[in-house]
C-alpha positions in Angstrom: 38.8 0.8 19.4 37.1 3.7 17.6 40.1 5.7 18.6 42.6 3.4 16.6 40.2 3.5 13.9 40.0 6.9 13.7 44.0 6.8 13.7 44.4 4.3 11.0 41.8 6.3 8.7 43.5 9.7 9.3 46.3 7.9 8.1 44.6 6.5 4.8 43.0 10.2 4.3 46.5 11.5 4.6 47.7 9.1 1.6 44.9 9.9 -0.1 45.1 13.7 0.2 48.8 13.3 -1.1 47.7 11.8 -4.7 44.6 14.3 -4.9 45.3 17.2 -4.6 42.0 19.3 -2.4 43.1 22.3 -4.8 39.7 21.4 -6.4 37.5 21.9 -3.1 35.3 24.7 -4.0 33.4 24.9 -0.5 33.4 24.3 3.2 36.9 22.4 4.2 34.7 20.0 7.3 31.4 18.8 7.9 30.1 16.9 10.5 28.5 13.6 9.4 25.2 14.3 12.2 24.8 17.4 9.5 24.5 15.4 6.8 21.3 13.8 5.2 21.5 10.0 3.4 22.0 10.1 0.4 19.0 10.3 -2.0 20.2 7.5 -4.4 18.1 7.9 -7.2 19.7 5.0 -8.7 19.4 2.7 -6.1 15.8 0.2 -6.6 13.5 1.4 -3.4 13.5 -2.1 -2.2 17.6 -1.3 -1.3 16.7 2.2 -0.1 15.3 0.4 3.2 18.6 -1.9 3.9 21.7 -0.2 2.6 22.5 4.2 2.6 25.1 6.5 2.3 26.5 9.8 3.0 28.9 11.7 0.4 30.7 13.8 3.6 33.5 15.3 0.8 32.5 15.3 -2.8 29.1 16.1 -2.0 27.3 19.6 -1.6 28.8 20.1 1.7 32.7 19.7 1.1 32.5 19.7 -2.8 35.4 18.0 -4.9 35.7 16.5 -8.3 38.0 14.0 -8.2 37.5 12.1 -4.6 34.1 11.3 -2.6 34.2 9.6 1.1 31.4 9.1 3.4 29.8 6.8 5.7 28.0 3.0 4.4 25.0 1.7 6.6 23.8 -1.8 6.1 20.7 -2.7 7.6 20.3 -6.0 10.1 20.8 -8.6 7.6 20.8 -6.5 4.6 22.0 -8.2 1.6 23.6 -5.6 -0.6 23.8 -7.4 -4.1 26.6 -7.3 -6.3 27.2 -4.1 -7.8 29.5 -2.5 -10.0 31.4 1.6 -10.8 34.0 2.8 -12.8 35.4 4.8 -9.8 38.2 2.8 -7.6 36.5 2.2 -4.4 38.3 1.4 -0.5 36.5 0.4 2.4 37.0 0.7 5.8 34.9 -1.3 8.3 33.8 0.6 11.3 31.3 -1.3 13.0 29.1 -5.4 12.3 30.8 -8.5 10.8 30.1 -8.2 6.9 30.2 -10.7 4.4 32.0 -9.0 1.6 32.6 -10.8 -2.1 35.2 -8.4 -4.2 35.3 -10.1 -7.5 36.1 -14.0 -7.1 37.1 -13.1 -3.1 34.8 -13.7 -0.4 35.9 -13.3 3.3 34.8 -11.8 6.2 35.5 -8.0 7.1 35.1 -6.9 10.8 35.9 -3.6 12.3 39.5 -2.7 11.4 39.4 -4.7 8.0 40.8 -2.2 4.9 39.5 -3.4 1.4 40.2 -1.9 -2.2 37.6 -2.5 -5.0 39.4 -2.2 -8.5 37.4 -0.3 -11.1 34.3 -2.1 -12.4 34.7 -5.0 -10.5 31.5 -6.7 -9.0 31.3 -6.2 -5.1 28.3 -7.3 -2.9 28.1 -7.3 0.9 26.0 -9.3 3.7 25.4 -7.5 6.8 25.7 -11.0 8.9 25.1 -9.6 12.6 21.9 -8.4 14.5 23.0 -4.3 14.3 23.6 -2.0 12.0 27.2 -2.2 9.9 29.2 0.7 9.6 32.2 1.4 7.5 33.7 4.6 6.0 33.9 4.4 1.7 35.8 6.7 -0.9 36.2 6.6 -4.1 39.1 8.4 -6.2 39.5 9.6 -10.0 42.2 8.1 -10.9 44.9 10.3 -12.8 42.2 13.1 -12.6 39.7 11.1 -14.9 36.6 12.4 -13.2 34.6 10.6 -15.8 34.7 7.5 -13.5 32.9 9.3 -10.6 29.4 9.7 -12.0 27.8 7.4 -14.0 28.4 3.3 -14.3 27.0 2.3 -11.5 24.9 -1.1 -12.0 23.8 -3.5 -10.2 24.9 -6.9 -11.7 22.2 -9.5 -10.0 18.7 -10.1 -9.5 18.0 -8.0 -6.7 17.6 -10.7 -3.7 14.7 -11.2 -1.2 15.8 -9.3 2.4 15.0 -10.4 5.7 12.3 -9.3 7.7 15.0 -8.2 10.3 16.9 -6.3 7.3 15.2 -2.5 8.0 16.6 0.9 9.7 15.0 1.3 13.1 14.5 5.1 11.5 13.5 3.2 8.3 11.7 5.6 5.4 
């Protein structure tokens, strides 16, 4: 299965890298992902830090670029992920768990293989609903070049919910 996932991704990269242009790629063209620390979120409330992370594997320090960011999503055992908003366009791509995932008025289940697309500033929240970790691979894209949508603008738009015991990173911080 991860082989036709990694097919069906290659394939999204490859649309992707045909309406942004990499010209803007200042650094190394490949990382690998076991090279590459979580993300820091600064942002982020600490009580999230122990149930949801990230890695920025291109637009980060490693494979730097202005105007498109993919990594990897973790959500914890029962990690509630509340709703949250960006500016930046946002696609999912489900790798591993069964995920709860409300986009705007839309909630439905996303399992591995399941594609999504988050519209600018739209809420989106997530429910990790199975006993491991859940996995999927993120990006987000400046639109027309407007890399004014990929930094600030991110908020979260509930009260920050109550996680389950269960909801914690065996590697937890």
């Amino acid at each position: 299965m991860k082989t036709t996932a990694m097919k069906i991704l290659g394939c999204v990269l490859a649309l992707f890298a045909t309406a942004v242009p990499f010209a803007s790629v200042t650094g190394d063209v490949q990382v690998d992902a076991a090279d590459v620390s979580w993300d820091a979120q600064p942002n982020l409330p600490d009580e999230l830090k122990a149930v949801v992370r990230w890695k920025t594997l291109i637009g980060g320090e490693d494979v730097p670029h202005s105007e498109f960011f993919f990594g990897e999503l973790e959500l914890a055992p029962g990690a509630i992920y509340p709703g949250h908003l960006h500016p930046a366009p946002e696609m999912y791509y489900v790798l591993e768990g069964r995920i709860e995932w409300t986009v705007g008025d839309e909630t439905f289940i996303a399992e591995p293989g399941t594609a999504l697309y988050t519209a600018p500033s739209t809420v989106h929240r997530m429910v990790n609903l199975g006993d491991g970790i859940a996995r999927a691979v993120w990006a987000w894209w400046a639109p027309g070049g407007d890399t004014s949508v990929m930094g600030p603008g991110y908020r979260i738009t509930e009260t920050l919910p109550s996680q389950p015991a269960s909801a914690r990173f065996p590697d937890a911080r």
